[in-house]
C-alpha positions in Angstrom: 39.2 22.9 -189.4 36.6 23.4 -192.4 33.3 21.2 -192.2 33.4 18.2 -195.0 30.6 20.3 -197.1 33.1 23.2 -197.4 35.9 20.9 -198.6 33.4 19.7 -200.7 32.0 23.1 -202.0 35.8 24.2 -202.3 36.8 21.2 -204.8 33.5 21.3 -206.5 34.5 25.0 -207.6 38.2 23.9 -208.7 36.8 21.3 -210.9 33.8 23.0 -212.3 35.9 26.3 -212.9 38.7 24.0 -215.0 35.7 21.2 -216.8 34.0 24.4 -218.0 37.4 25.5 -220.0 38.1 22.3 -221.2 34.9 20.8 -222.2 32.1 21.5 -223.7 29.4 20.2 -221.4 29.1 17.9 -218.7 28.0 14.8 -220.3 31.7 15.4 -222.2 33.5 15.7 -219.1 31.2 12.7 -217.6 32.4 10.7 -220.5 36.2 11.3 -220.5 36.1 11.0 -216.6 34.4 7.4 -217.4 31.7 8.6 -214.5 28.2 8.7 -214.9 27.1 12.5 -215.5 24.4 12.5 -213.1 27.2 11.8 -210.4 29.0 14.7 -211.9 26.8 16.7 -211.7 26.2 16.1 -207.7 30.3 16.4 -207.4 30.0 19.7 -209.2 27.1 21.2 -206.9 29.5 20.0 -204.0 26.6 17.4 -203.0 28.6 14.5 -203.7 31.5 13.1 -201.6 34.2 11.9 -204.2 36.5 9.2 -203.5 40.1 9.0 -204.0 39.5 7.0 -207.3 37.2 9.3 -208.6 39.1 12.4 -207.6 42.4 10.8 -209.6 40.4 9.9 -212.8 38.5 13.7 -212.6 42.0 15.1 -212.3 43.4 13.0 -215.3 40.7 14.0 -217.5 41.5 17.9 -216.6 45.2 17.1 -217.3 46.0 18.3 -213.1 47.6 16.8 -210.4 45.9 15.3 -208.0 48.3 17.2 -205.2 48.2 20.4 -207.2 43.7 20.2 -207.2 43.6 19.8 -203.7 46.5 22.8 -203.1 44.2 24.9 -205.2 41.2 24.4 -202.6 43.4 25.2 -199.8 43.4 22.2 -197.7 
């Protein structure tokens, strides 16, 4: 069973990899996501654990699913 930080580290790349071709920083993504960018910044290092909310509204923002982010880390 992976460690909570590797989960973390694992969805941290997901997002990162799919903000990075959408927007053009990450005070933009923080914006659209309606989350502070400081935060984002911690859930994009992996240092930050993200709640259910916050995962939905992230996933909105890159136009995913929810289901199909957390296939894509592999847990």
């Amino acid at each position: 069973m992976p460690k909570e930080k590797d989960i973390l580290v694992q969805v941290a790349d997901i997002i990162s990899k799919k903000a990075k071709a959408k927007y053009k920083s990450n005070v933009e993504f923080a914006d659209v996501c309606g989350i502070h960018e400081s935060s984002i910044r911690r859930i994009l290092q992996g240092k930050q654990n993200i709640s259910i909310n916050v995962l939905k509204r992230i996933c909105d923002a890159l136009d995913t699913k929810l289901s199909d982010l957390l296939k894509d880390s592999g847990n």
